[in-house]
LUMKOLFI-307140 format. One record per atom (N, C-alpha, C): z, x, y; residue in three letters. Coordinates in steps of 0.05 Angstrom, whole numbers, plus 5000, padded with zeros to 4 digits. Layout:
residues N
+------+------+------+-----+
:    Z :    X :    Y :  aa :
+------+------+------+-----+
:    Z :    X :    Y : ALA :
...
+------+------+------+-----+
end
This chain:
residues 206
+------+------+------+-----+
:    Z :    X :    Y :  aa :
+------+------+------+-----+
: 5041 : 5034 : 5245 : UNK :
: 5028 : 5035 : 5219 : UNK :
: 5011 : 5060 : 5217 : UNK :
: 5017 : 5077 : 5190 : UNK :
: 4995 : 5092 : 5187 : UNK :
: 4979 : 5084 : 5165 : UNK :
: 4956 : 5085 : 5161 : UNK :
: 4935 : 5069 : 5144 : UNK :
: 4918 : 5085 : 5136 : UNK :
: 4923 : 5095 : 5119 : UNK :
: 4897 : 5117 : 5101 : UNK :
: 4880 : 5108 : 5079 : UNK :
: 4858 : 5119 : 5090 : UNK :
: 4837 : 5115 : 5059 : UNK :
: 4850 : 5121 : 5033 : UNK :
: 4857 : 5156 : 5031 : UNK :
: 4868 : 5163 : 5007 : UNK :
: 4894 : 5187 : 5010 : UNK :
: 4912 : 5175 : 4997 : UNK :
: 4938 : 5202 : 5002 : UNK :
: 4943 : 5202 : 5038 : UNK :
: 4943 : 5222 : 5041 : UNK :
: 4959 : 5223 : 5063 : UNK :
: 4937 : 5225 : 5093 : UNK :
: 4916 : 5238 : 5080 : UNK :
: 4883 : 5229 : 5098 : UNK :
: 4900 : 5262 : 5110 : UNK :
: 4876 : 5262 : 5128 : UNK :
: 4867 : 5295 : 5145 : UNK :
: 4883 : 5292 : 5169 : UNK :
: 4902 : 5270 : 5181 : UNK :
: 4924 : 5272 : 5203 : UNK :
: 4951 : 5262 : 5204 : UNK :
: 4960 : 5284 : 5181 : UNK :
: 4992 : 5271 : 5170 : UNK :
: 5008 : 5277 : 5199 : UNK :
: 4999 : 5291 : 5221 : UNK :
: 5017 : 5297 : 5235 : UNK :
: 5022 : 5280 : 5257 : UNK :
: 5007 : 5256 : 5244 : UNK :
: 5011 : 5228 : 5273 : UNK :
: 5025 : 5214 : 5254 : UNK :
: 5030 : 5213 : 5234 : UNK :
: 5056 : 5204 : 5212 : UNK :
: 5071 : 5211 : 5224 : UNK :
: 5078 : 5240 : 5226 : UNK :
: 5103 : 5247 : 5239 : UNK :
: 5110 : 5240 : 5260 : UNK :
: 5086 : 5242 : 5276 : UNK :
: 5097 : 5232 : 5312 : UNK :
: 5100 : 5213 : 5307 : UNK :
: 5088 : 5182 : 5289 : UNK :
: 5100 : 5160 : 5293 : UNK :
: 5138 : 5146 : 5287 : UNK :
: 5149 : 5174 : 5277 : UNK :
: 5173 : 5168 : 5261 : UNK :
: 5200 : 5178 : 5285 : UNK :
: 5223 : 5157 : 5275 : UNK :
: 5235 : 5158 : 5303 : UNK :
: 5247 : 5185 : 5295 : UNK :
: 5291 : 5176 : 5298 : UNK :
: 5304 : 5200 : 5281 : UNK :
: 5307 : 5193 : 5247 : UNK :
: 5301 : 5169 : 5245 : UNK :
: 5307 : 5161 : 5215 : UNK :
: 5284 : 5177 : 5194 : UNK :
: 5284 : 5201 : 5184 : UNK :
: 5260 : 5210 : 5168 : UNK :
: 5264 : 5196 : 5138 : UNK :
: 5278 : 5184 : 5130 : UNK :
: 5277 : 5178 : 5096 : UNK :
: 5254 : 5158 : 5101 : UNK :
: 5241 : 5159 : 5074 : UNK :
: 5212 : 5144 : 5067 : UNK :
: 5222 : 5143 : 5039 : UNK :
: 5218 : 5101 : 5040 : UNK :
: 5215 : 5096 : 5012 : UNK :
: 5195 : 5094 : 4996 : UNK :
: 5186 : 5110 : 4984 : UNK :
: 5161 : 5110 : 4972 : UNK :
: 5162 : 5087 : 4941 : UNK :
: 5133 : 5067 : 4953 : UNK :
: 5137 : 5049 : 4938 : UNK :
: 5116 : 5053 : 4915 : UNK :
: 5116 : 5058 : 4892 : UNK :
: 5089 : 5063 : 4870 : UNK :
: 5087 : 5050 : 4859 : UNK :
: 5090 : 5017 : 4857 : UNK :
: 5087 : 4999 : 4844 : UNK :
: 5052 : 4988 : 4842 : UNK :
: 5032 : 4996 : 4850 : UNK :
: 5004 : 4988 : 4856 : UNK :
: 4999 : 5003 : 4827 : UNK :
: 5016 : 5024 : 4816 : UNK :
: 5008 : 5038 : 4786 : UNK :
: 5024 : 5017 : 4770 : UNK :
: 5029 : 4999 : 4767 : UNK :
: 5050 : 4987 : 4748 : UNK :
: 5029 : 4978 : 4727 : UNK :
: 5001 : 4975 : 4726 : UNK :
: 4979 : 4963 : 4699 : UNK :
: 4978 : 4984 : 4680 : UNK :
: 4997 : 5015 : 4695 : UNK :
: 4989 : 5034 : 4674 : UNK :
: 5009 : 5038 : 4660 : UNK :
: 5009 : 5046 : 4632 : UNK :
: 5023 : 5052 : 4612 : UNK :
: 5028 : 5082 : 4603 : UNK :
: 5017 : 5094 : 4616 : UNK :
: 5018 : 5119 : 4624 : UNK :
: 5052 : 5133 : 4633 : UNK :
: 5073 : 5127 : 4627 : UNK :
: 5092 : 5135 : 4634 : UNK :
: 5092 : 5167 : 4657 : UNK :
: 5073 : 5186 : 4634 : UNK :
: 5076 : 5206 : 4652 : UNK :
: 5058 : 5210 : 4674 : UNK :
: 5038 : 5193 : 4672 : UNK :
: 5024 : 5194 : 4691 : UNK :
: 5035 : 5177 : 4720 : UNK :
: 5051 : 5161 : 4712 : UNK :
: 5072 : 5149 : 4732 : UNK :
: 5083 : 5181 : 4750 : UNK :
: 5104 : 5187 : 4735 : UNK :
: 5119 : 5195 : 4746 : UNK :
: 5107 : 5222 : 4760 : UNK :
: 5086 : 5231 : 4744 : UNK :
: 5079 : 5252 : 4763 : UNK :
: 5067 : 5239 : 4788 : UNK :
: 5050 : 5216 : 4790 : UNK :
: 5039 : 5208 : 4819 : UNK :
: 5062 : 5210 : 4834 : UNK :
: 5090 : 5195 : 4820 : UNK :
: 5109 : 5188 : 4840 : UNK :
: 5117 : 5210 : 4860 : UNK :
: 5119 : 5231 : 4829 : UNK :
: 5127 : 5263 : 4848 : UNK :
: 5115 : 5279 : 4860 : UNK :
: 5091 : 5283 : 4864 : UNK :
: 5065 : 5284 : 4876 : UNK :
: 5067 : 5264 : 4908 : UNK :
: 5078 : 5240 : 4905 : UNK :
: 5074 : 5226 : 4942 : UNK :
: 5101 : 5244 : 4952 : UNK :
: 5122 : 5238 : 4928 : UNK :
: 5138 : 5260 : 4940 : UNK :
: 5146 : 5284 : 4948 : UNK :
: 5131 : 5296 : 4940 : UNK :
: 5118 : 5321 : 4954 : UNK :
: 5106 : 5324 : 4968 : UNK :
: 5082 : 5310 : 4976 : UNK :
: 5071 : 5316 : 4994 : UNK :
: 5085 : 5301 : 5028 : UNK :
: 5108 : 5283 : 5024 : UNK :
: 5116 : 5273 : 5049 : UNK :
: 5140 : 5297 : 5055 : UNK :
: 5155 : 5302 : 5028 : UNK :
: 5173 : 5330 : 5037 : UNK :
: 5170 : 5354 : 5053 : UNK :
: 5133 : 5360 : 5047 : UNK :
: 5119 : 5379 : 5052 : UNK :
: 5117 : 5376 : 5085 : UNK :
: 5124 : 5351 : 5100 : UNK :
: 5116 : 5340 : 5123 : UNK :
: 5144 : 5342 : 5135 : UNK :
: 5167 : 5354 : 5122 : UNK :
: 5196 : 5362 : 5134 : UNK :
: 5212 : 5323 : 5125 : UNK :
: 5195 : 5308 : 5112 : UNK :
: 5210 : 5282 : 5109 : UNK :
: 5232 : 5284 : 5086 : UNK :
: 5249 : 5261 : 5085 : UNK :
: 5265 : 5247 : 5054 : UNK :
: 5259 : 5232 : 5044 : UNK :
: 5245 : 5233 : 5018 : UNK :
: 5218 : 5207 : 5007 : UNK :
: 5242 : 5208 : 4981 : UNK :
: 5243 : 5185 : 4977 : UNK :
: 5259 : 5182 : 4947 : UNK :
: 5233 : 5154 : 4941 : UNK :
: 5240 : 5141 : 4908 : UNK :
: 5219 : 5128 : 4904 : UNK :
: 5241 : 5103 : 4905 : UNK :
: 5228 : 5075 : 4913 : UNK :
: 5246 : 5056 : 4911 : UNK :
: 5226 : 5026 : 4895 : UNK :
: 5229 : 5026 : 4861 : UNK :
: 5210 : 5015 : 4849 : UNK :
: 5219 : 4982 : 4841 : UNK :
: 5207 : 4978 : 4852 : UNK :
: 5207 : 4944 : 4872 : UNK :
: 5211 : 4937 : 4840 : UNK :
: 5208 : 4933 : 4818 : UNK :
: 5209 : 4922 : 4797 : UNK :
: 5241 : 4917 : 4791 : UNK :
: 5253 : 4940 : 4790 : UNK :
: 5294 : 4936 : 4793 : UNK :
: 5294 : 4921 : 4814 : UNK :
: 5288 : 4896 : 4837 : UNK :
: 5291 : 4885 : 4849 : UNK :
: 5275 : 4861 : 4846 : UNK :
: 5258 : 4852 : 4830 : UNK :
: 5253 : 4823 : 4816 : UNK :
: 5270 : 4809 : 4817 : UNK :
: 5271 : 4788 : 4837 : UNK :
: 5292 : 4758 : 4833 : UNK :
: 5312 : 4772 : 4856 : UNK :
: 5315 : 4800 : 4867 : UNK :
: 5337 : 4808 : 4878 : UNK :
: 5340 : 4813 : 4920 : UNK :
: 5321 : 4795 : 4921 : UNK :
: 5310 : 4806 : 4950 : UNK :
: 5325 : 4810 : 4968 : UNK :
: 5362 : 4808 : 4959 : UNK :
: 5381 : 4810 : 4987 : UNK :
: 5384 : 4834 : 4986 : UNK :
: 5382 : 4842 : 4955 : UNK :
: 5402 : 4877 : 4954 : UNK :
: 5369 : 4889 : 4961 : UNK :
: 5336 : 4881 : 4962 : UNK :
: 5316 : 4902 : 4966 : UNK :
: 5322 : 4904 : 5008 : UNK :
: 5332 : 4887 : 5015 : UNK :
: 5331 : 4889 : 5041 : UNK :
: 5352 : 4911 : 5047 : UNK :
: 5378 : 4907 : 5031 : UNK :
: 5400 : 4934 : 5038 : UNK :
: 5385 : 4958 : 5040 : UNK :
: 5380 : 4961 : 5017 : UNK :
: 5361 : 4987 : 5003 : UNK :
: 5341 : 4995 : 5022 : UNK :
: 5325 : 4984 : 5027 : UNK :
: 5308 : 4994 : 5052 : UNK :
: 5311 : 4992 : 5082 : UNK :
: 5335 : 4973 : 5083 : UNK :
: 5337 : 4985 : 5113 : UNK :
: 5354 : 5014 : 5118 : UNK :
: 5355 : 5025 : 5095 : UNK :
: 5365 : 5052 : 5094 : UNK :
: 5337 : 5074 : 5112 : UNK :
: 5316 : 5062 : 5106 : UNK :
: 5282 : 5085 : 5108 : UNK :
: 5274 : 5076 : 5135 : UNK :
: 5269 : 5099 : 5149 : UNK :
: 5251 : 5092 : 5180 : UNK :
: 5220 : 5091 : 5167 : UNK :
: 5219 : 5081 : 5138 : UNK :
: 5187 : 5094 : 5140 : UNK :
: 5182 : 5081 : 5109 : UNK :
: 5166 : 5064 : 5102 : UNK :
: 5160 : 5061 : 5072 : UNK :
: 5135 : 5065 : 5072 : UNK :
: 5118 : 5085 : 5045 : UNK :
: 5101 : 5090 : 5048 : UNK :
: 5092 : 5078 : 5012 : UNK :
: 5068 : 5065 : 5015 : UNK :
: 5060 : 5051 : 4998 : UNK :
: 5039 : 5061 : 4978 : UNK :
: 5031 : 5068 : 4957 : UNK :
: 5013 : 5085 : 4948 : UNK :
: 4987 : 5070 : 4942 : UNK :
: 4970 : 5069 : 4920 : UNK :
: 4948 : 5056 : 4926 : UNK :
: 4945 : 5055 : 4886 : UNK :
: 4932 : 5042 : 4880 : UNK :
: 4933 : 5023 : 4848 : UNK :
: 4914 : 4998 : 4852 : UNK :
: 4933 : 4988 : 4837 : UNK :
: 4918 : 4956 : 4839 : UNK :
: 4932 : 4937 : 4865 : UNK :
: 4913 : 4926 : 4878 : UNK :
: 4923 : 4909 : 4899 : UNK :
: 4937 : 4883 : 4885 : UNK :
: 4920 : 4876 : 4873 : UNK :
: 4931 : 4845 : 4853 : UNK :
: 4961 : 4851 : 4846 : UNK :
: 4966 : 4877 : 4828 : UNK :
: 4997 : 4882 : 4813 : UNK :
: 5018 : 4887 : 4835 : UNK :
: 5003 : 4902 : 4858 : UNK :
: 5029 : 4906 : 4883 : UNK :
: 5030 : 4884 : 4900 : UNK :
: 5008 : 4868 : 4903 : UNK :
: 5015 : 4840 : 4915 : UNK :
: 5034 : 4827 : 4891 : UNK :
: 5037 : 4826 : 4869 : UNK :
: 5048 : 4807 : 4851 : UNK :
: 5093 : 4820 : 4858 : UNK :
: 5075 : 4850 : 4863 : UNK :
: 5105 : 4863 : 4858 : UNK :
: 5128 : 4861 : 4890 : UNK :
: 5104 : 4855 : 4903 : UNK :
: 5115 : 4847 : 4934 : UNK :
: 5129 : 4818 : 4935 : UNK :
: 5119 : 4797 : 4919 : UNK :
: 5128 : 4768 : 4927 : UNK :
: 5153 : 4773 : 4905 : UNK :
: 5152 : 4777 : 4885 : UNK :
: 5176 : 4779 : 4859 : UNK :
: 5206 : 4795 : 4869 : UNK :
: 5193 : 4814 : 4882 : UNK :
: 5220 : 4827 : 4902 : UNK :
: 5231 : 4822 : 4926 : UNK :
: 5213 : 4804 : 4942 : UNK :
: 5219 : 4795 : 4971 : UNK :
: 5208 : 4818 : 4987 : UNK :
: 5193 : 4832 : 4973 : UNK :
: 5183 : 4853 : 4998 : UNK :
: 5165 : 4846 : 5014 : UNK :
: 5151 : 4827 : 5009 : UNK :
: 5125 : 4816 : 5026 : UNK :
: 5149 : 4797 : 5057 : UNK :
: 5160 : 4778 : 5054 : UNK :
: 5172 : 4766 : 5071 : UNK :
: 5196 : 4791 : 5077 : UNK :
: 5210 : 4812 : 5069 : UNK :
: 5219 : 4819 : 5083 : UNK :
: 5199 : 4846 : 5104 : UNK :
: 5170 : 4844 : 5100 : UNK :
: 5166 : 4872 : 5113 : UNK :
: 5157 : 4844 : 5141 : UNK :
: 5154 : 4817 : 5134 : UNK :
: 5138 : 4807 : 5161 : UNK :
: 5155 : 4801 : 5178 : UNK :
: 5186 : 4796 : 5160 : UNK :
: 5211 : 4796 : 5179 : UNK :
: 5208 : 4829 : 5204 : UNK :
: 5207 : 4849 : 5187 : UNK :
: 5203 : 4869 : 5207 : UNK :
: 5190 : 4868 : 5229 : UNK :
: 5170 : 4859 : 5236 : UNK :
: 5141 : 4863 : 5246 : UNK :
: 5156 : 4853 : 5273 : UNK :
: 5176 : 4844 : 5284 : UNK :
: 5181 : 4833 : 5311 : UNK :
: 5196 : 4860 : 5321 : UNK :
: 5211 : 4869 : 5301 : UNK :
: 5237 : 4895 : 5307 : UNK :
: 5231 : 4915 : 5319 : UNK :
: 5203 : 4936 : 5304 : UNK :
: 5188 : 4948 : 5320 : UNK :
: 5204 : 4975 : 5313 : UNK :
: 5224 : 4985 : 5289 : UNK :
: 5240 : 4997 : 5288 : UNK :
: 5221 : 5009 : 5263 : UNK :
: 5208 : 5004 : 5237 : UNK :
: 5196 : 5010 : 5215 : UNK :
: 5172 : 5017 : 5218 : UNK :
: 5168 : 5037 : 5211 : UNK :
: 5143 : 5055 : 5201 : UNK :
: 5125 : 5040 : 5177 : UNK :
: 5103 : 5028 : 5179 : UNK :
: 5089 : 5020 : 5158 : UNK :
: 5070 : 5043 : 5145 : UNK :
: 5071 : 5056 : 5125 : UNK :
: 5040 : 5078 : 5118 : UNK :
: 5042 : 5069 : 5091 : UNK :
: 5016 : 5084 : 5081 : UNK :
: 5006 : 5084 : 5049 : UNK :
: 4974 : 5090 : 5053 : UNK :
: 4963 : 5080 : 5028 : UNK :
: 4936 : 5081 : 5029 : UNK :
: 4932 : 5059 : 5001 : UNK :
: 4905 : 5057 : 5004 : UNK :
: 4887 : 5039 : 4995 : UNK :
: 4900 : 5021 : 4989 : UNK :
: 4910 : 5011 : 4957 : UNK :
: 4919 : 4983 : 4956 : UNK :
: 4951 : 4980 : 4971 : UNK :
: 4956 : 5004 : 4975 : UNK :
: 4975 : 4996 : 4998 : UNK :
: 4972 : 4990 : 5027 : UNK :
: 4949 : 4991 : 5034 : UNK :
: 4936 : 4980 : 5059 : UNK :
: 4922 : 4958 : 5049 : UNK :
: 4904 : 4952 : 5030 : UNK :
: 4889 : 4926 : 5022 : UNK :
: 4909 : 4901 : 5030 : UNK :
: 4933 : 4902 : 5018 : UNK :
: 4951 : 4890 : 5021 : UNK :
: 4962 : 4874 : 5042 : UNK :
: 4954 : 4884 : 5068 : UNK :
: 4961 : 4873 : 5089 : UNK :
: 4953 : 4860 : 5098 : UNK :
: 4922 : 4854 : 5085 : UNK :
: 4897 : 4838 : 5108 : UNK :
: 4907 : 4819 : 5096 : UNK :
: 4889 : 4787 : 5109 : UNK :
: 4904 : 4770 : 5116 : UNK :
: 4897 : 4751 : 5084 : UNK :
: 4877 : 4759 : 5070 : UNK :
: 4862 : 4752 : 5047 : UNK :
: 4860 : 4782 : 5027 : UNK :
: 4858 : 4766 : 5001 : UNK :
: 4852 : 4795 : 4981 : UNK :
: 4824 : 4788 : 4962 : UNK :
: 4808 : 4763 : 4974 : UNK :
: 4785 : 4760 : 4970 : UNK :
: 4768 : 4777 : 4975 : UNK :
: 4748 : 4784 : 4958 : UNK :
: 4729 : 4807 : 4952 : UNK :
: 4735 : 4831 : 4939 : UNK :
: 4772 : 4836 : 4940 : UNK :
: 4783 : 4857 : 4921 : UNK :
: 4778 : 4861 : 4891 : UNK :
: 4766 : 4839 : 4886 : UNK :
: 4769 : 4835 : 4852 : UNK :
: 4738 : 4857 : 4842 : UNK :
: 4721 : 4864 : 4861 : UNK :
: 4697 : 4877 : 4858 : UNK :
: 4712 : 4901 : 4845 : UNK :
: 4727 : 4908 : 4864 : UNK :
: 4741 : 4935 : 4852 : UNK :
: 4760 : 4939 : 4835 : UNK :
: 4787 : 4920 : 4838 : UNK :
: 4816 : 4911 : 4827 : UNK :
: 4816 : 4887 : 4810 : UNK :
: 4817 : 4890 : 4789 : UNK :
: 4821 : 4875 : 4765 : UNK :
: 4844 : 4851 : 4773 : UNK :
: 4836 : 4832 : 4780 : UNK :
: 4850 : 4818 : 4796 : UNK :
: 4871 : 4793 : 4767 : UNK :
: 4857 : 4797 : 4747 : UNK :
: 4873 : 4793 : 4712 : UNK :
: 4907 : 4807 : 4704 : UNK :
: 4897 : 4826 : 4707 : UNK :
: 4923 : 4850 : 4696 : UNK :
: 4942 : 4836 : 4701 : UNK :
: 4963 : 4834 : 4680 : UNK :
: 4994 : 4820 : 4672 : UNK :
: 5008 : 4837 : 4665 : UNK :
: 5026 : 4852 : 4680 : UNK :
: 5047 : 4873 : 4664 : UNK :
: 5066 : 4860 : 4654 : UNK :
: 5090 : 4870 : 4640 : UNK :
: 5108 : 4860 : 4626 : UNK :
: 5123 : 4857 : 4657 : UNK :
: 5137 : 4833 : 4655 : UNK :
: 5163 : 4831 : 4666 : UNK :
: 5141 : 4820 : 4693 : UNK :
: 5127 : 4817 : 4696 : UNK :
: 5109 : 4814 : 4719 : UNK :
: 5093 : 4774 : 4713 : UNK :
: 5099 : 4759 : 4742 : UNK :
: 5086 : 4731 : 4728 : UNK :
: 5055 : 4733 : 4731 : UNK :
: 5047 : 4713 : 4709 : UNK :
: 5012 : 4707 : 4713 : UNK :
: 4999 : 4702 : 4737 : UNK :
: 5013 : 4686 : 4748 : UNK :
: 4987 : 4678 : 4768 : UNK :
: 4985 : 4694 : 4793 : UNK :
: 4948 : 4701 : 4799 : UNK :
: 4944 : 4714 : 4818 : UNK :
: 4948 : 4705 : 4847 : UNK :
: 4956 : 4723 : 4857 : UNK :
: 4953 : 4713 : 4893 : UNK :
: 4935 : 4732 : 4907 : UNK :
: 4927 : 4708 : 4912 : UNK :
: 4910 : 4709 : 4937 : UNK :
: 4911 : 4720 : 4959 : UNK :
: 4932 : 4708 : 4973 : UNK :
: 4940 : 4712 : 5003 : UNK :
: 4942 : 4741 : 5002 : UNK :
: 4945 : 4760 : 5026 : UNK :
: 4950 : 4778 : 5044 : UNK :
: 4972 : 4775 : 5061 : UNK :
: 4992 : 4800 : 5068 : UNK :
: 5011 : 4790 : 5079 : UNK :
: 5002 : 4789 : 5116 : UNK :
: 4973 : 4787 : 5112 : UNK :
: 4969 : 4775 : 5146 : UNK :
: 4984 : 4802 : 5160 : UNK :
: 4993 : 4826 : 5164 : UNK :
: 5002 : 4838 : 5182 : UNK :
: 4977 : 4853 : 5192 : UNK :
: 4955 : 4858 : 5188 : UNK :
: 4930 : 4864 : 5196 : UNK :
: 4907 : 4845 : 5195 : UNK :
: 4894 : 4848 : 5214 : UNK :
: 4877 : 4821 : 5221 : UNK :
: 4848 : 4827 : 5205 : UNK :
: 4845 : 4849 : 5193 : UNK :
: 4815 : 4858 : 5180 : UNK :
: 4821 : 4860 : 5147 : UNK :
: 4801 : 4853 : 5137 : UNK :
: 4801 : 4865 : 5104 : UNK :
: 4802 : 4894 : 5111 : UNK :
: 4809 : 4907 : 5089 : UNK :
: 4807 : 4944 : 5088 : UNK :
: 4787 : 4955 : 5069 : UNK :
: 4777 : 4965 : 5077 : UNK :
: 4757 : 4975 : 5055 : UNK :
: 4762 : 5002 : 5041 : UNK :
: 4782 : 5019 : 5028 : UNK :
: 4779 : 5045 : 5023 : UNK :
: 4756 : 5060 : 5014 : UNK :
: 4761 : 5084 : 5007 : UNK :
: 4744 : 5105 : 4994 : UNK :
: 4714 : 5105 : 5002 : UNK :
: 4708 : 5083 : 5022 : UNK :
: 4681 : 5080 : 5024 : UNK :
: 4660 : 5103 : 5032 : UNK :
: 4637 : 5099 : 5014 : UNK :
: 4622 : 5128 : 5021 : UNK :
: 4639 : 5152 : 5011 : UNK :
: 4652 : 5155 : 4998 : UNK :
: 4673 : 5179 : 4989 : UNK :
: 4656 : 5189 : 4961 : UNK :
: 4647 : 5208 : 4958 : UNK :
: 4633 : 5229 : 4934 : UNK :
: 4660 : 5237 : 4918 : UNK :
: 4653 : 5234 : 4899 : UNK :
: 4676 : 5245 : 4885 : UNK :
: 4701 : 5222 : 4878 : UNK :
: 4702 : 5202 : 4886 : UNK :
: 4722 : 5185 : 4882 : UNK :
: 4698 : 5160 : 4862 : UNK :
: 4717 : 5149 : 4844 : UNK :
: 4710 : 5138 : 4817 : UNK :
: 4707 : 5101 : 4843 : UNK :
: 4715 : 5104 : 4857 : UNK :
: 4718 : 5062 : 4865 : UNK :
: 4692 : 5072 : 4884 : UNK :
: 4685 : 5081 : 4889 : UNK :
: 4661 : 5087 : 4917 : UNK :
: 4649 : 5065 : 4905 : UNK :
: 4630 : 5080 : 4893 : UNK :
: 4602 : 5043 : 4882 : UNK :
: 4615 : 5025 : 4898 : UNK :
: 4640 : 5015 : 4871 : UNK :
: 4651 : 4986 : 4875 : UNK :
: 4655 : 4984 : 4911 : UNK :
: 4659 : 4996 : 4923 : UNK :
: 4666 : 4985 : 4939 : UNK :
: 4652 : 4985 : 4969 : UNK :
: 4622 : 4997 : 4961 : UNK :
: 4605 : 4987 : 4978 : UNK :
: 4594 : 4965 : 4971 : UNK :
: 4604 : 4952 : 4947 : UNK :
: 4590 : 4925 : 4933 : UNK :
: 4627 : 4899 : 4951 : UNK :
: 4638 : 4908 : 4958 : UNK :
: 4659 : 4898 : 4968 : UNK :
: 4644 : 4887 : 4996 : UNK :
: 4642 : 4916 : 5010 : UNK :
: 4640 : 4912 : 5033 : UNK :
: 4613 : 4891 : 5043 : UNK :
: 4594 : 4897 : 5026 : UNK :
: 4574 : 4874 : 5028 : UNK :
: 4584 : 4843 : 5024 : UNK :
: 4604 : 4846 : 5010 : UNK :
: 4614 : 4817 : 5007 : UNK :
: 4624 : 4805 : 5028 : UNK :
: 4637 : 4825 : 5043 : UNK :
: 4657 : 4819 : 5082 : UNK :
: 4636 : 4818 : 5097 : UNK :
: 4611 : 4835 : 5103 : UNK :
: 4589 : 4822 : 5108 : UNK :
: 4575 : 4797 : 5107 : UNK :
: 4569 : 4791 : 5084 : UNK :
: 4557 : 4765 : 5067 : UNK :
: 4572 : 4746 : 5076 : UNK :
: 4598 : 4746 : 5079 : UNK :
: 4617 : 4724 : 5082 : UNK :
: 4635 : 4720 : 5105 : UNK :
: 4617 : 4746 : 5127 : UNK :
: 4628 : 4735 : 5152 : UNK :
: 4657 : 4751 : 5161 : UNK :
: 4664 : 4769 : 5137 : UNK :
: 4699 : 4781 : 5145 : UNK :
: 4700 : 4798 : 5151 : UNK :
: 4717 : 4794 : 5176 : UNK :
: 4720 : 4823 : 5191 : UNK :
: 4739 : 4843 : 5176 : UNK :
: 4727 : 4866 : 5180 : UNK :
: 4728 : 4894 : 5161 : UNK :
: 4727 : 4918 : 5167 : UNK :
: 4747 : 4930 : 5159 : UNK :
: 4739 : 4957 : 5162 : UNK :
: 4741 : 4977 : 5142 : UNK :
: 4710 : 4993 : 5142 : UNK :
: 4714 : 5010 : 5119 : UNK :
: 4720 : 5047 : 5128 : UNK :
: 4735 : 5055 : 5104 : UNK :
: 4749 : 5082 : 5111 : UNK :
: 4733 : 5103 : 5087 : UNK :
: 4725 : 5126 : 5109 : UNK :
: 4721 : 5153 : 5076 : UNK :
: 4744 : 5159 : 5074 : UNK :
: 4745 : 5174 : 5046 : UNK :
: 4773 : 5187 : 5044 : UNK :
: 4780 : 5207 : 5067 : UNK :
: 4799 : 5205 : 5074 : UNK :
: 4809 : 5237 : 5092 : UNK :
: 4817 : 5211 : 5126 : UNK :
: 4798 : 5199 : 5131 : UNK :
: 4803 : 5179 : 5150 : UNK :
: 4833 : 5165 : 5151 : UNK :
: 4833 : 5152 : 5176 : UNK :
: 4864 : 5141 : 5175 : UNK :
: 4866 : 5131 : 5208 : UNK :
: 4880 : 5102 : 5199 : UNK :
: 4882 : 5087 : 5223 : UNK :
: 4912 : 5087 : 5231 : UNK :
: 4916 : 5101 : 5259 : UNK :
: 4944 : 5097 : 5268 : UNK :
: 4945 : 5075 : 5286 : UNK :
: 4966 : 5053 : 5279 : UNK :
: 4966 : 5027 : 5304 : UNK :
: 5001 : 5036 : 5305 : UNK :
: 5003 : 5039 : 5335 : UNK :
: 5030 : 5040 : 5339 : UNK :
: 5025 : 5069 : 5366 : UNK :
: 5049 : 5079 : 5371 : UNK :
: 5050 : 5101 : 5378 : UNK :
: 5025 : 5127 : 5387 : UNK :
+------+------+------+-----+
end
C-alpha cells in the first residue's frame, strides 16, 4: 500500500519500488462523483494521469460507475492493473461507489494474494479504515448523486486498522480546520489514528 495525504506526496519513488512487472494503474476518480463540474472531472482525471505517467507508469481511468450491478466484468477489468490508485473527494460517494460495483469485496478478496498495489490519497485512503465515523466533520456524508443509492455507509473496508486523517496541519489546503476538528473526535472517542500533512505518505508493504 501506498497512502498519501495529498496527490502523490514527496516519495513517489517508493510507489515505484513497490510495483512488480505489471505497471498499468487503474486510476479510480469516483470520490469526485458529488461534482457536476464535468470539466473539472476530467481535468483531475488527466492530471492523476499524468502525474503516474510522469513516474514511467500506464494509468488509464477505470470509473467504477459503468460497473454498478456489474462486479464480475469490474474484477476482469482490474485484474488487468498491478496497481489501482484511488484519488481523494468525498469518502461517503467513493464508499457508496465501492459497494455498487463490487469493488470494496473484490479489493478484500485481494488482500491474501499479495500480487496488488493499493495507493491513492485522502478519501481514497479514508476508505480503508475499519469505520468512516468522524468523516462527516469534513465529508458531507448526505450527498446523493444520480444513479448512486441513498443510504449512507458506515463501515470501512477494515483493510487498515487506524482511522486516516489527511491534510492535517497543511496551510494552504481548504479541509485543514475541519480536520483537526476530526482528529479530536479519534481522540475524544478513543480511535486509533493517524494524522498526515500534505507531502507525507505511508508505505506498508515492500
Amino acid at each position: 500500500m501506498y497512502l498519501s495525504s495529498f496527490r502523490l506526496g514527496n516519495h513517489p519513488e517508493r510507489l515505484v519500488e513497490l510495483l512488480g512487472s505489471n505497471k498499468r494503474v487503474a486510476v479510480i476518480p469516483n470520490a469526485l462523483d458529488y461534482s457536476d463540474d464535468i470539466k473539472r472531472r476530467k481535468a483531475g482525471v488527466q492530471r492523476e494521469i499524468d502525474d503516474l505517467v510522469g513516474l514511467g507508469l500506464l494509468a488509464e481511468e477505470v470509473d467504477l460507475r459503468r460497473y454498478f450491478k456489474k462486479s464480475v466484468e469490474l474484477g476482469k477489468k482490474l485484474s488487468e492493473f498491478g496497481t489501482v490508485w484511488v484519488r481523494g473527494g468525498n469518502t461517503f460517494v467513493l464508499r457508496r461507489a465501492f459497494k455498487e460495483s463490487g469493488m470494496d469485496e473484490w479489493l478484500i478478496n485481494q488482500r491474501s494474494k499479495n500480487e496488488l498495489v493499493y495507493a491513492g490519497y485522502s478519501a481514497g485512503v479514508c476508505i480503508l479504515s475499519p469505520s468512516l465515523k468522524g468523516l462527516e466533520i469534513v465529508d458531507d456524508p448526505d450527498i446523493v448523486n444520480e444513479g448512486y443509492p441513498k443510504e449512507t455507509i458506515w463501515e470501512g473496508l477494515g483493510l487498515i486498522d487506524f482511522a486516516f486523517a489527511p491534510h492535517f496541519e497543511s496551510p494552504g489546503h481548504p479541509e485543514t480546520e475541519a480536520v483537526g476538528r476530526e482528529v479530536e473526535y479519534y481522540k475524544g472517542h478513543g480511535i486509533k489514528y493517524l494524522a498526515l500533512h500534505d507531502g507525507e505518505v505511508i508505505v506498508i508493504g515492500n
